[in-house]
Kinemage of the C-alpha trace (Angstrom):
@kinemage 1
@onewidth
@group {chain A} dominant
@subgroup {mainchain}
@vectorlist {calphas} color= white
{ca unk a 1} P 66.321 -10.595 69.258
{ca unk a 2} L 66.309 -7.652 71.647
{ca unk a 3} L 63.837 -6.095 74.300
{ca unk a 4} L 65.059 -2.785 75.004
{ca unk a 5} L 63.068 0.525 73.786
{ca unk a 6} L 64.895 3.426 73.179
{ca unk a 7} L 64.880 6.670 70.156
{ca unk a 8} L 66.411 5.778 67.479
{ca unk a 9} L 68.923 7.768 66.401
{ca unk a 10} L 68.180 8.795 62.776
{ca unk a 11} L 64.481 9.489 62.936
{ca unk a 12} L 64.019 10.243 66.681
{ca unk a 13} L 61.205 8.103 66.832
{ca unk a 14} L 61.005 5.861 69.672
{ca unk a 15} L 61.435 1.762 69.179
{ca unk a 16} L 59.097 -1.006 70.001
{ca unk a 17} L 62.224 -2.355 71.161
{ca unk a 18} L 62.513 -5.146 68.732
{ca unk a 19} L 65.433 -6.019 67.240
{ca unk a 20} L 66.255 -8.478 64.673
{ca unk a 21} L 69.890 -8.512 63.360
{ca unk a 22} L 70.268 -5.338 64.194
{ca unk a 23} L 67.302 -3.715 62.483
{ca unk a 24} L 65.203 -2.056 64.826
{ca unk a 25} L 61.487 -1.424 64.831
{ca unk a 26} L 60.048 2.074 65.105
{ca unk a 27} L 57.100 2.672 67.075
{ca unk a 28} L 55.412 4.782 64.469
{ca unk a 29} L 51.783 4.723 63.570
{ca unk a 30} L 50.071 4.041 60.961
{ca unk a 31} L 49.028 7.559 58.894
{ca unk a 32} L 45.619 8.943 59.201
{ca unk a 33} L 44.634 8.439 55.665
{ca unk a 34} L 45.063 4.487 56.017
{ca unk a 35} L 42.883 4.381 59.454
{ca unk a 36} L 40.445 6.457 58.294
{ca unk a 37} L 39.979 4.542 55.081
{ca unk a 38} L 40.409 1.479 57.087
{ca unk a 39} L 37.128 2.612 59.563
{ca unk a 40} L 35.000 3.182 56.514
{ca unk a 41} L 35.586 -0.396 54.911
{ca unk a 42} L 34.771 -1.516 58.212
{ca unk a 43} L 31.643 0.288 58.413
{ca unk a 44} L 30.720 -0.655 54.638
{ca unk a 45} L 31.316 -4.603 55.609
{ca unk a 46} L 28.677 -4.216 58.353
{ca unk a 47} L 26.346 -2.838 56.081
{ca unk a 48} L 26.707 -4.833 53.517
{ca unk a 49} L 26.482 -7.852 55.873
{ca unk a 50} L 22.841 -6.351 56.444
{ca unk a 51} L 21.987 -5.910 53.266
{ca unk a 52} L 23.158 -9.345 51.321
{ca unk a 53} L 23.108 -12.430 52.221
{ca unk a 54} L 26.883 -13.047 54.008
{ca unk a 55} L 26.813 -15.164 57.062
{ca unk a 56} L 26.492 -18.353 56.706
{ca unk a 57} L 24.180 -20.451 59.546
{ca unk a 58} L 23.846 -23.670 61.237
{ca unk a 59} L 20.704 -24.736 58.463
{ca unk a 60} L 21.021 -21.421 55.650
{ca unk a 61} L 22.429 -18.175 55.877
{ca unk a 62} L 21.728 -14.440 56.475
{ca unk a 63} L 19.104 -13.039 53.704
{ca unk a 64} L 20.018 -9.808 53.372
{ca unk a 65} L 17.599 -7.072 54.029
{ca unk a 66} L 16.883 -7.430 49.908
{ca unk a 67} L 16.779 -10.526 49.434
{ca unk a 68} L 18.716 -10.290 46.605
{ca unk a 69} L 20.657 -14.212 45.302
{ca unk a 70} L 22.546 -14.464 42.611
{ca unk a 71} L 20.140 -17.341 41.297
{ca unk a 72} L 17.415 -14.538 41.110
{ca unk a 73} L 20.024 -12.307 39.207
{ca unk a 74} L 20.581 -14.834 36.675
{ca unk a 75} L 17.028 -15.582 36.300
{ca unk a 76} L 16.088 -12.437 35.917
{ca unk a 77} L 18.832 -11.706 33.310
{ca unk a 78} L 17.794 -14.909 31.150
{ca unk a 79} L 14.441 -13.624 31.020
{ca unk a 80} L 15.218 -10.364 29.497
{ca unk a 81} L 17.443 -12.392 27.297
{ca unk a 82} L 14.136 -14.851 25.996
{ca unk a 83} L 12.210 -11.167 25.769
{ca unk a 84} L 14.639 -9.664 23.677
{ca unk a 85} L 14.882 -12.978 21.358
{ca unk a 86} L 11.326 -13.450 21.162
{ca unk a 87} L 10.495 -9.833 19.804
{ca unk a 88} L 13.296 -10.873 17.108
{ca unk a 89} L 11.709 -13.916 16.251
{ca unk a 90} L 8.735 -12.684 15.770
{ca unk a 91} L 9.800 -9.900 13.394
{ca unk a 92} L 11.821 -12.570 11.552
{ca unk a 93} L 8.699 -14.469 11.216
{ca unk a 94} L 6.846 -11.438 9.954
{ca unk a 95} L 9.463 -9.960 7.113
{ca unk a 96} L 10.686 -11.517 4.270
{ca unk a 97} L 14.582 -12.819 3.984
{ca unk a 98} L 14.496 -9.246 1.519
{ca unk a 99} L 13.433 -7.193 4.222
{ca unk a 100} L 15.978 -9.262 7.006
{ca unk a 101} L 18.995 -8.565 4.862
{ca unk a 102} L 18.337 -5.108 4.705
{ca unk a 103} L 17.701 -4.282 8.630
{ca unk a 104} L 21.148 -4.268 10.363
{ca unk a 105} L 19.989 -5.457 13.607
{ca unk a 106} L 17.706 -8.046 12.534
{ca unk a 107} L 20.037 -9.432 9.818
{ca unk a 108} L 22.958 -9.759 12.996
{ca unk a 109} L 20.283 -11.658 14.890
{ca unk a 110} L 19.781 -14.176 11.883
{ca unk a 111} L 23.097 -14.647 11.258
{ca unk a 112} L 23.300 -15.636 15.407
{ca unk a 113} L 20.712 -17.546 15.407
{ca unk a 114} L 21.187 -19.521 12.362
{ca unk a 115} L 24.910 -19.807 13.085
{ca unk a 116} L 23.747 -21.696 16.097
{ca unk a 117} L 20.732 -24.149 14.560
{ca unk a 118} L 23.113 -24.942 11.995
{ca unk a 119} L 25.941 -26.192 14.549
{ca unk a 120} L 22.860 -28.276 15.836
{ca unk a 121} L 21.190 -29.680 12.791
{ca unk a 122} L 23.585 -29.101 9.714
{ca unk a 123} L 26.435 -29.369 10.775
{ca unk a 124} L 26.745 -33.351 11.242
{ca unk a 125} L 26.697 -33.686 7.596
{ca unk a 126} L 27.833 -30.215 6.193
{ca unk a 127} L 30.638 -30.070 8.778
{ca unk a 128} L 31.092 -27.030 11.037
{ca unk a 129} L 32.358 -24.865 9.149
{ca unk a 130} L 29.843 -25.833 5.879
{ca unk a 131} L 32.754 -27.352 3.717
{ca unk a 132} L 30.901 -30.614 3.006
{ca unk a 133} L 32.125 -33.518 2.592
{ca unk a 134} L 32.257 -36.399 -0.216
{ca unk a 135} L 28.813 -36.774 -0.945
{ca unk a 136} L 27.451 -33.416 1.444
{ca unk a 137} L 27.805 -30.220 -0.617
{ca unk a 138} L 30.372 -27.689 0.302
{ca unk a 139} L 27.990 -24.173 1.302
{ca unk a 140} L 31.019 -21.811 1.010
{ca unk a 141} L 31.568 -22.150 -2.869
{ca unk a 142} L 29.215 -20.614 -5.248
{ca unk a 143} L 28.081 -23.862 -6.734
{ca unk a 144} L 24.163 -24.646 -6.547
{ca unk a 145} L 22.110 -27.482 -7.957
{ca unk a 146} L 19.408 -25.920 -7.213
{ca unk a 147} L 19.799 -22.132 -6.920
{ca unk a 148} L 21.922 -19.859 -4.161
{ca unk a 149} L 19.434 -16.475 -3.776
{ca unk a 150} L 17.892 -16.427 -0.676
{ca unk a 151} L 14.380 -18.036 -1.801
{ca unk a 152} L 16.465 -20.755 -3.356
{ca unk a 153} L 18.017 -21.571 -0.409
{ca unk a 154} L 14.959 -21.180 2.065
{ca unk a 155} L 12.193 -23.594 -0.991
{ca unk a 156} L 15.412 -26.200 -0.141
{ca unk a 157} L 15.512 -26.119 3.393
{ca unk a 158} L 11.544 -26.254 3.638
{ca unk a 159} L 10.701 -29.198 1.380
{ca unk a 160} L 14.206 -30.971 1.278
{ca unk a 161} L 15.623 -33.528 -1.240
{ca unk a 162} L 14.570 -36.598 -1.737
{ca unk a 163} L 13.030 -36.158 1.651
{ca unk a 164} L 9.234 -37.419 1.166
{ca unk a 165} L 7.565 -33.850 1.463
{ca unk a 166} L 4.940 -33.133 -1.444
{ca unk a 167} L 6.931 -30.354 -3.132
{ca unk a 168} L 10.759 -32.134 -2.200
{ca unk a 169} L 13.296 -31.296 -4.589
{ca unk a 170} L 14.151 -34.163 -6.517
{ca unk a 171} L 16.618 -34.945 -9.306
{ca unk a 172} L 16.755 -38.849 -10.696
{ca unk a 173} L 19.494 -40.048 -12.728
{ca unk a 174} L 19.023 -42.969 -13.963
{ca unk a 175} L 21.780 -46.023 -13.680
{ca unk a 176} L 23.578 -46.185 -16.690
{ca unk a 177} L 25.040 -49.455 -16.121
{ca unk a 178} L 21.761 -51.311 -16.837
{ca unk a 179} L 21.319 -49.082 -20.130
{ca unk a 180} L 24.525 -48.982 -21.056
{ca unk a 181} L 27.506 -51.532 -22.048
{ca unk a 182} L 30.846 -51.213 -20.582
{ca unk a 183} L 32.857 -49.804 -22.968
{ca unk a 184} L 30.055 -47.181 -23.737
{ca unk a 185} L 30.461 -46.170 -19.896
{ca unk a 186} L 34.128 -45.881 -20.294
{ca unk a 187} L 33.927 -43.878 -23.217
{ca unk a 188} L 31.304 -41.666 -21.639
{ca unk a 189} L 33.246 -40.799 -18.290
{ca unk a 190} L 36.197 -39.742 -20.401
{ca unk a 191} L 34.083 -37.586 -21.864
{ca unk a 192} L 32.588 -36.056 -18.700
{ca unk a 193} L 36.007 -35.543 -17.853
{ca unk a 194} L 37.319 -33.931 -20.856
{ca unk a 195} L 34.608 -31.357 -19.983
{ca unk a 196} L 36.001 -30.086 -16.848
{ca unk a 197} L 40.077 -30.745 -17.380
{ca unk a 198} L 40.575 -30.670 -21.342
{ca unk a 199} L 41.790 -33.868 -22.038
{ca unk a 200} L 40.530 -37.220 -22.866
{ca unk a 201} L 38.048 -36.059 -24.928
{ca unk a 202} L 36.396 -38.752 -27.204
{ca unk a 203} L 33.786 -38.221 -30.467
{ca unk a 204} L 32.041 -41.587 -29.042
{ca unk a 205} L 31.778 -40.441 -25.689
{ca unk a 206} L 30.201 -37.017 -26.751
{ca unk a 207} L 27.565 -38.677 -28.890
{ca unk a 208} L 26.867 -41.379 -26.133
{ca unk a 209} L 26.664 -38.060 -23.534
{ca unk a 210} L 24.647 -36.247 -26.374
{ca unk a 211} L 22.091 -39.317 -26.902
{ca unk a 212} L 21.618 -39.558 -22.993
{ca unk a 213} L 23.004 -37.358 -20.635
{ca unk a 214} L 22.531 -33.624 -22.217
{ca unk a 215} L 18.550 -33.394 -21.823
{ca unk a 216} L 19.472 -32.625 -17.860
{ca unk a 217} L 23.277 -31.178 -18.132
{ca unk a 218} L 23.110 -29.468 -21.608
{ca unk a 219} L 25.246 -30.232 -24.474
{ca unk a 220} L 28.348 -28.522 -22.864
{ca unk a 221} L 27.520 -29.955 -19.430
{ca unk a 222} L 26.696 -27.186 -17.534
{ca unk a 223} L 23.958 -28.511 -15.659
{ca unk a 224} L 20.409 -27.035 -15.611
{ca unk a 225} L 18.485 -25.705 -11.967
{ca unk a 226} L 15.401 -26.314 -13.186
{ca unk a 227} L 16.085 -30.256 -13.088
{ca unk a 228} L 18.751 -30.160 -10.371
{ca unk a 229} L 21.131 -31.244 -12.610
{ca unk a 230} L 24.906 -30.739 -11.266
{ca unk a 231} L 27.511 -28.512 -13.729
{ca unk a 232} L 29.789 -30.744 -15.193
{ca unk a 233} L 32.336 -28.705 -16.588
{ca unk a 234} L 33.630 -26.948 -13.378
{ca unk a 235} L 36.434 -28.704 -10.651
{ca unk a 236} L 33.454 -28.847 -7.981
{ca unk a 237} L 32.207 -32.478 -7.686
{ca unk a 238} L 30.375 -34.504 -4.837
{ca unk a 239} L 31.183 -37.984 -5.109
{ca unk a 240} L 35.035 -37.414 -6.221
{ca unk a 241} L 36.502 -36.141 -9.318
{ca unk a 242} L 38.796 -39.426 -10.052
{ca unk a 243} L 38.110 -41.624 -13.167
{ca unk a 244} L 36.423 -44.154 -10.466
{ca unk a 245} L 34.081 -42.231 -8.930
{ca unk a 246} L 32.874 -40.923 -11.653
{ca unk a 247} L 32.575 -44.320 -13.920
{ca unk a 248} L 30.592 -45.370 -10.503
{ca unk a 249} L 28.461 -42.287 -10.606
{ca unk a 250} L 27.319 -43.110 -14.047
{ca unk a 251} L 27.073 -46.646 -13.412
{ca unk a 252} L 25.232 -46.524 -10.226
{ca unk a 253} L 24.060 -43.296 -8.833
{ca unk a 254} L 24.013 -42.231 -5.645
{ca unk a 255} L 21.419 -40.289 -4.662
{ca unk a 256} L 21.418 -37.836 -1.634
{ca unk a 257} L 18.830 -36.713 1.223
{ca unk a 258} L 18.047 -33.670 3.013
{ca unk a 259} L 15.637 -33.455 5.349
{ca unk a 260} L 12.304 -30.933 4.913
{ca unk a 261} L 13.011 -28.641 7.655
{ca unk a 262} L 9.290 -27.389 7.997
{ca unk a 263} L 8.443 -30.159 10.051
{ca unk a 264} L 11.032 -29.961 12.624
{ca unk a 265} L 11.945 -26.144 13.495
{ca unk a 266} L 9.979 -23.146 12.926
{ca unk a 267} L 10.117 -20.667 9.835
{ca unk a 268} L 11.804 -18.605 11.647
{ca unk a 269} L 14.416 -20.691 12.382
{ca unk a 270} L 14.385 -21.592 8.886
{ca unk a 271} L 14.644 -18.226 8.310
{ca unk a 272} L 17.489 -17.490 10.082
{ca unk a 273} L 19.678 -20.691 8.628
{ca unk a 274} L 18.820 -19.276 5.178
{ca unk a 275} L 20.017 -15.899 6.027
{ca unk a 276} L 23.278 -17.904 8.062
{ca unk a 277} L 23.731 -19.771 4.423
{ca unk a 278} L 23.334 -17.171 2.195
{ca unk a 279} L 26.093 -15.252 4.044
{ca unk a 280} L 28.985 -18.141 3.828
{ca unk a 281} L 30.415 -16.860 0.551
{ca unk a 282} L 28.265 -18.376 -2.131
{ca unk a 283} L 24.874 -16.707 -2.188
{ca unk a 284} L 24.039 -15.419 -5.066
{ca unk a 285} L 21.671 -12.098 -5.910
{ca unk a 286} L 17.750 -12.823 -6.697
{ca unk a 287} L 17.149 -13.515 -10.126
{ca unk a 288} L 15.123 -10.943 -11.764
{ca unk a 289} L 11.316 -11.704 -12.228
{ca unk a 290} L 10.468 -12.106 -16.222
């Protein structure tokens, strides 16, 4: 490296007098633009050093002529969010699930906020995304025991099944395998079988399902809402569709539990998880009044 200044000869600006390699360093200065822009960021640091807090000291740190803190930013924004959340739940507590569906804005909220209680309360059985599993119903398909409109769904989530509440929805089938003899069982699970895949179908098996079984599902299976009794003749079943699980279903029944919701979150949380249901792919329309 080099010492000397001197003009260069290209540019005819003079050199610092650095040289490295031989490339030399002009003495040129920096262009107005870039000082002047350079002074006002200064200027804007100072005052924004007077205005926020900035500097730190030896037990806090510079206020800020506002006293503004990110803490009371966030604060303040989490309180508009709890305003804006409460004057939603209180029209969902005031309008029917009707009235919810039809109001854009509301019906968005619903679907939010019962998205969100059923990741916290439903979803341990129903799974996260609502497809069930053996022995916890499957919410996307269009299969209901005991109704998929929008009252259905709420009457369910209020009183539960099997759950102890006054009004619970509650289905009992008895256990064949004290009434009935083996073979009889046999015969009748080929038969409930036959209903939903065609084959196996036996005339001793439909009289035995006839005698005891079609009072709740119908003679062709089908189920019935009104006792909660499952359809037989589809491919949807809760304990398994195999030859096993359904001998042990008629044998021995098992018998599910839901909770009654009205005791532990409000209506219109309720609300809102009815709504959240109804909107997974198998809600059905109201049923007309007679």
């Amino acid at each position: 490296m080099t010492n000397k200044k001197e003009k260069d000869e290209f540019s005819g600006i003079e050199t610092t007098g650095h040289e490295w390699d031989g490339i030399k360093e002009l003495n040129l200065p920096a262009p107005r633009w870039w000082l002047i822009i350079f002074a006002m960021t200064c200027v804007w640091a100072v005052g924004y050093w007077v205005i926020y807090p900035a500097w730190p000291t030896l037990s806090d740190h510079t206020k800020g002529t506002t006293g503004w803190t990110s803490h009371k930013k966030l604060a303040a924004e989490q309180q508009e969010i709890l305003q804006q959340r409460g004057e939603s739940a209180a029209k969902l507590k005031i309008h029917t699930l009707e009235d919810i569906q039809k109001d854009v804005e509301l019906y968005n909220y619903a679907i939010a906020g019962g998205a969100a209680a059923f990741k916290d309360n439903c979803a341990a059985c129903h799974g996260t995304g609502a497809a069930g599993y053996a022995g916890y119903p499957n919410l996307n398909d269009d299969d209901w025991i005991w109704g998929g409109d929008l009252q259905s769904i709420y009457h369910t989530l209020v009183v539960g099944i099997r759950s102890g509440h006054e009004n619970e929805r509650n289905s009992q089938m008895p256990a064949f395998g004290e009434i009935l003899k083996k073979e009889e069982i046999d015969q009748v699970t080929d038969h409930v079988m036959s209903l939903s895949t065609g084959q196996g179908a036996n005339a001793q098996g439909a009289e035995i399902f006839k005698q005891n079984c079609a009072s709740c599902h119908g003679d062709l299976g089908k189920g019935g809402r009104e006792f909660g009794a499952p359809n037989l003749a589809d491919a949807i079943w809760l304990y398994g569709s195999d030859r096993a699980s359904i001998s042990q279903q008629i044998r021995m029944p098992r018998q599910g539990i839901m909770p009654n919701w009205n005791t532990r979150l409000p209506d219109e949380t309720i609300k809102a998880l009815t709504i959240y249901v109804h909107s997974l792919g198998g809600g059905e329309a109201a049923q007309p009044k007679e």
